[in-house]
C-alpha positions as CSV (number, residue, x, y, z in Angstrom):
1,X,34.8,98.6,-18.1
2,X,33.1,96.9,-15.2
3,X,33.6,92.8,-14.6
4,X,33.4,90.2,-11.6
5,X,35.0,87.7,-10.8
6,X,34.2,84.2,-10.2
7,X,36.2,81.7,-8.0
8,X,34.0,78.1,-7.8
9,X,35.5,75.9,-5.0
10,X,35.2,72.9,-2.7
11,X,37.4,71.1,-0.2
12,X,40.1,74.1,-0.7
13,X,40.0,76.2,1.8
14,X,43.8,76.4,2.1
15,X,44.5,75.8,-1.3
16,X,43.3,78.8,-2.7
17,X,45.0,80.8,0.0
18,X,48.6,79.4,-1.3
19,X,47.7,79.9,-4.3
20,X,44.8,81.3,-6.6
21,X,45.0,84.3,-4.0
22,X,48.3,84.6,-3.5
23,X,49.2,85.4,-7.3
24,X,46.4,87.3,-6.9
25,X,47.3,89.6,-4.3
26,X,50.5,90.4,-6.6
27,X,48.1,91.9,-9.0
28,X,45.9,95.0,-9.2
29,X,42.3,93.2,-9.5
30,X,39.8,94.8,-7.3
31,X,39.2,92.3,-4.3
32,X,35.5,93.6,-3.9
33,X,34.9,92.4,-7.7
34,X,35.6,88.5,-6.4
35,X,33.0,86.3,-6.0
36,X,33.5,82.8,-4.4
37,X,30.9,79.8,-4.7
38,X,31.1,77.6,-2.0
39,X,29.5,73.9,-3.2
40,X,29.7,73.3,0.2
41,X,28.3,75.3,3.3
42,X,29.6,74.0,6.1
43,X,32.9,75.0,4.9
44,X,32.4,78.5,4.6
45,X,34.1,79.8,8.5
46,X,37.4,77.6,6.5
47,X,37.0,80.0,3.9
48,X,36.6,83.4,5.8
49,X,39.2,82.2,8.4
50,X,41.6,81.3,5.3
51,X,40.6,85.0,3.1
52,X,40.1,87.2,6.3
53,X,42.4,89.7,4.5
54,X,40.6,90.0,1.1
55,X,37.1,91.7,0.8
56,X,35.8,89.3,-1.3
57,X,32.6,87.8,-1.4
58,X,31.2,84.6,-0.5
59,X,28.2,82.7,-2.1
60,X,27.3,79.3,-0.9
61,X,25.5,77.2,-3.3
62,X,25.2,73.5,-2.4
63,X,25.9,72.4,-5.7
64,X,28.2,69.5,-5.6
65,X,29.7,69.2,-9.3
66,X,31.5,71.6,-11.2
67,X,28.6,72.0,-13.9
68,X,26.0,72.9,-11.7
69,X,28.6,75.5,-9.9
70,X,29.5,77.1,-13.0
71,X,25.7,77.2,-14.1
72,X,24.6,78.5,-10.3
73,X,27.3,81.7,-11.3
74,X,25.4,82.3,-14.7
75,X,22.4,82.5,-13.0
76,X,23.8,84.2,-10.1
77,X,24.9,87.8,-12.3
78,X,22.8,89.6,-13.9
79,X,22.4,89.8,-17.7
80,X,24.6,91.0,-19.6
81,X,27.2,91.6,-16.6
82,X,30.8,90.4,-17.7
83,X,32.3,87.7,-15.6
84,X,35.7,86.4,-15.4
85,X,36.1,82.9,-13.8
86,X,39.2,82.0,-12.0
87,X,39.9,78.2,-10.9
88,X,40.9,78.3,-6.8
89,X,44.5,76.3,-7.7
90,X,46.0,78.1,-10.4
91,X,49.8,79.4,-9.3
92,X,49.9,82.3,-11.8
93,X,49.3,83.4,-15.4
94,X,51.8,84.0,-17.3
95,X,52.6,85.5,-20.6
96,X,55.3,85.3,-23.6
97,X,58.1,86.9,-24.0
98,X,60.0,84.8,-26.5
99,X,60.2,81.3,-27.1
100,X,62.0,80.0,-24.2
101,X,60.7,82.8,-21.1
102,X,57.7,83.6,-19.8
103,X,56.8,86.6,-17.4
104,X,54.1,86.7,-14.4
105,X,51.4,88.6,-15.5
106,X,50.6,91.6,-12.9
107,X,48.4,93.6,-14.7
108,X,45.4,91.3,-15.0
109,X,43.3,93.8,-14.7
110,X,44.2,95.1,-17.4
111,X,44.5,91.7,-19.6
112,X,41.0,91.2,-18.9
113,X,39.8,94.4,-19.4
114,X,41.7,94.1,-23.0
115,X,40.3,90.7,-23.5
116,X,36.8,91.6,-23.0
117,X,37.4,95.0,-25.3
118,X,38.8,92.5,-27.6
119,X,36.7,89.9,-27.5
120,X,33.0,91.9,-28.0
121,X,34.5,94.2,-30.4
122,X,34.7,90.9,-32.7
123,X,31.6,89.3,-31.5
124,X,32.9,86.3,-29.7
125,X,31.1,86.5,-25.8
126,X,33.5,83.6,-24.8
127,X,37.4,84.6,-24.6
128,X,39.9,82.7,-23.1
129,X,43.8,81.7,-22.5
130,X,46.5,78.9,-24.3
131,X,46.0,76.1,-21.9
132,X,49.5,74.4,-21.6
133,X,52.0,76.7,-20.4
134,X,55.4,76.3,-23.1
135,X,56.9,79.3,-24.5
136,X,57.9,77.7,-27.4
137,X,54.5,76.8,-28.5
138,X,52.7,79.9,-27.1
139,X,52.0,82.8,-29.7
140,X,51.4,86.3,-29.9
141,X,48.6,86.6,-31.0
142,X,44.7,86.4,-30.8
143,X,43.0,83.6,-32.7
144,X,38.6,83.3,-33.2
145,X,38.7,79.9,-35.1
146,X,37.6,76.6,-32.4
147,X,39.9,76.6,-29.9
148,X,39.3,74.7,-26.5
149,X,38.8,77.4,-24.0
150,X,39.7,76.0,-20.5
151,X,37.9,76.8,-17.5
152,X,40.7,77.5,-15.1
153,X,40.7,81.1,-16.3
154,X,38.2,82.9,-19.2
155,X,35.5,85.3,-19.5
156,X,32.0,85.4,-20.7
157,X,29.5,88.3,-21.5
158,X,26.7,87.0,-19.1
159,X,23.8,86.7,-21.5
160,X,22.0,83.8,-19.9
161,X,21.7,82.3,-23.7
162,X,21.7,78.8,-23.6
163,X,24.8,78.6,-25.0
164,X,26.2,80.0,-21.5
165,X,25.0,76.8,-19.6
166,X,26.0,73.4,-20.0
167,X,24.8,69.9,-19.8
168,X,23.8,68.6,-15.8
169,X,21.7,65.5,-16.4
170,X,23.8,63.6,-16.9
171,X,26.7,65.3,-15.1
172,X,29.7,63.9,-17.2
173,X,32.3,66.3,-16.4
174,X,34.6,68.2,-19.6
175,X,32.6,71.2,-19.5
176,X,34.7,73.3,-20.8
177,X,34.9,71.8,-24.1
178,X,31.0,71.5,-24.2
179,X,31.0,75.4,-23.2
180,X,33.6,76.2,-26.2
181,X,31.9,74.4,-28.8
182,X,28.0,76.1,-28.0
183,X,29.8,79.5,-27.8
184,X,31.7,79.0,-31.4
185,X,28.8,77.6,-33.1
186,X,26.6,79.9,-31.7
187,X,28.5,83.3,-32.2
188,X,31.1,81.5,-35.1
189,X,34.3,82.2,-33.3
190,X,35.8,82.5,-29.8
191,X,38.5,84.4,-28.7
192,X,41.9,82.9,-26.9
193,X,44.6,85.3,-26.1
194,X,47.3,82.5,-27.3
195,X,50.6,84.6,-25.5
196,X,49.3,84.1,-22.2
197,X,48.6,80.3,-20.0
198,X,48.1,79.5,-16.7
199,X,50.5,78.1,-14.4
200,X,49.1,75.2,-12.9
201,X,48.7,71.5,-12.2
202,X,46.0,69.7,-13.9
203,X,44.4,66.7,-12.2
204,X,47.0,67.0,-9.4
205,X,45.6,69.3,-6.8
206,X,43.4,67.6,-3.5
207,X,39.7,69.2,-3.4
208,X,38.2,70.4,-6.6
209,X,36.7,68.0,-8.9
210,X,39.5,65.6,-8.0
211,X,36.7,64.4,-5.0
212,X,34.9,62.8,-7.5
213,X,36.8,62.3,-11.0
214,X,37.6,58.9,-12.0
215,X,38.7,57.5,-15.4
216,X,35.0,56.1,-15.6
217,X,33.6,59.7,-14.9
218,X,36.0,61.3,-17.7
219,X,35.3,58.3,-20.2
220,X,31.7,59.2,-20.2
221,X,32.0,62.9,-20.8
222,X,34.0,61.9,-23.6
223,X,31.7,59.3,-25.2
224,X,28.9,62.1,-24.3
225,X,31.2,64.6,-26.5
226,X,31.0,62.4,-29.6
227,X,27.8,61.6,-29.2
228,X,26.2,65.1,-28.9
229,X,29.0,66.8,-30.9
230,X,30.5,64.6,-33.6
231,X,31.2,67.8,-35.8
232,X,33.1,69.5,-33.7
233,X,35.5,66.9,-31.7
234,X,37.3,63.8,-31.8
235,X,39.0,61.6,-29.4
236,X,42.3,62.4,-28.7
237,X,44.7,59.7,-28.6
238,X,47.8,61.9,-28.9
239,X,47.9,63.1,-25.3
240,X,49.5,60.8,-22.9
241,X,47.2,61.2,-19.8
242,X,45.6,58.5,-17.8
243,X,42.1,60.0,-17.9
244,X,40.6,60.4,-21.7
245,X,40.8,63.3,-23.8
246,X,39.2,64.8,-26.7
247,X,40.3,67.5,-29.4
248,X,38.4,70.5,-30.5
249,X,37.8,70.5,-34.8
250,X,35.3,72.0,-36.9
251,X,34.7,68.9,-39.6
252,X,31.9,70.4,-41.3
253,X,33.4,71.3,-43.8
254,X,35.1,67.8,-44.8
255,X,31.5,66.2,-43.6
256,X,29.9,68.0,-46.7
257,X,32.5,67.2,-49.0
258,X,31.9,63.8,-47.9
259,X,28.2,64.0,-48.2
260,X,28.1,65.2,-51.9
């Protein structure tokens, strides 16, 4: 089974050096499969000075905000291709082993190969990972009911469907809770491998999206959320975060109850 791998980045030319590529290079993925979209072009000698080891490949796209990037890469593959995207700041993956240890996971290239097997075997085009790294909470096994599928590590069969892209005008940000809403109501279930999480810092790491995310940014994906989605999220007031969240639910059912 054949896949590629995409890397979006900006501002982090050292960063994912130090990281993203150095739990990389403990694995066996195939360096010639990585792909890495520049947003900004006059960073690219950074880049190739930074990766002059890895044979990877470098795309620049001029495309400033994380939901044109990631639409740039669906249009970039071809149709049909399978595509794993990999954030530029992640520290590892890891994966369960009981409820208080976790293990690096070395053999992504076989997790993803697994995960794609997995994942189109049951219909779902959109797999993905637990998103908060706790053994405890982590499980083993696979789950295809709504689940937030986060964007620092997943895969997608590259169909160019519109469920693949998501909203740019306005650019509000929480893409990858737009993107895991279209792909559940579009193929009724998504797949997340719920024994394995990144390790990584969220809304900590210079570069990225952090050059332009603000608490006004975040507030208006959100409202956006609601607005275009009310059946399938809520605002989350649970998690303790300065920046506004929302929570993945499927409320059709209770909305027709409600409606009879």
């Amino acid at each position: 089974m054949k896949y590629k791998i995409a890397i979006p980045s900006i501002a982090r030319a050292e960063t994912i050096y130090k990281k993203t590529f150095n739990y990389l290079s403990k694995t066996n993925i195939d360096f010639k499969n990585v792909y890495i979209f520049l947003s900004d072009g006059k960073e690219e000698n950074d880049y190739k000075q930074s990766l002059k080891d890895f044979p990877v490949n470098f795309i620049v796209t001029e495309r400033k905000h994380v939901n044109t990037q990631r639409n740039y890469i669906c249009d970039y593959f071809n149709k049909d291709e399978l595509i794993c995207g990999i954030d530029d700041d992640i520290d590892s993956l890891q994966t369960k082993i009981n409820d208080k240890k976790t293990v690096e996971l070395q053999d992504l290239d076989g997790f993803i190969k697994n995960a794609f097997e997995i994942s189109q075997n049951s219909k779902c085009d959109l797999w993905g990972v637990n998103p908060v790294l706790n053994p405890f909470f982590l499980k083993h096994n696979v789950s295809f009911n709504l689940k937030y599928i986060v964007a620092c590590f997943y895969g997608w069969k590259n169909t160019k469907h519109q469920k693949s892209y998501v909203s740019t005008n306005p650019e509000y940000g929480k893409e990858d809770y737009e993107r895991s809403i279209k792909y559940y109501k579009n193929d009724g279930g998504v797949a997340r491998f719920n024994y394995v999480a990144p390790k990584t810092k969220y809304y900590s790491e210079d570069g990225g999206i952090q050059t332009y995310r603000t608490i006004e940014y975040e507030e208006k994906a959100v409202k956006w959320l609601l607005e275009t989605f009310p059946a399938f999220c809520k605002r989350n007031t649970a998690k303790k975060t300065k920046y506004p969240e929302v929570r993945l639910i499927d409320k059709r059912k209770k909305l027709k109850l409600k409606n009879k």
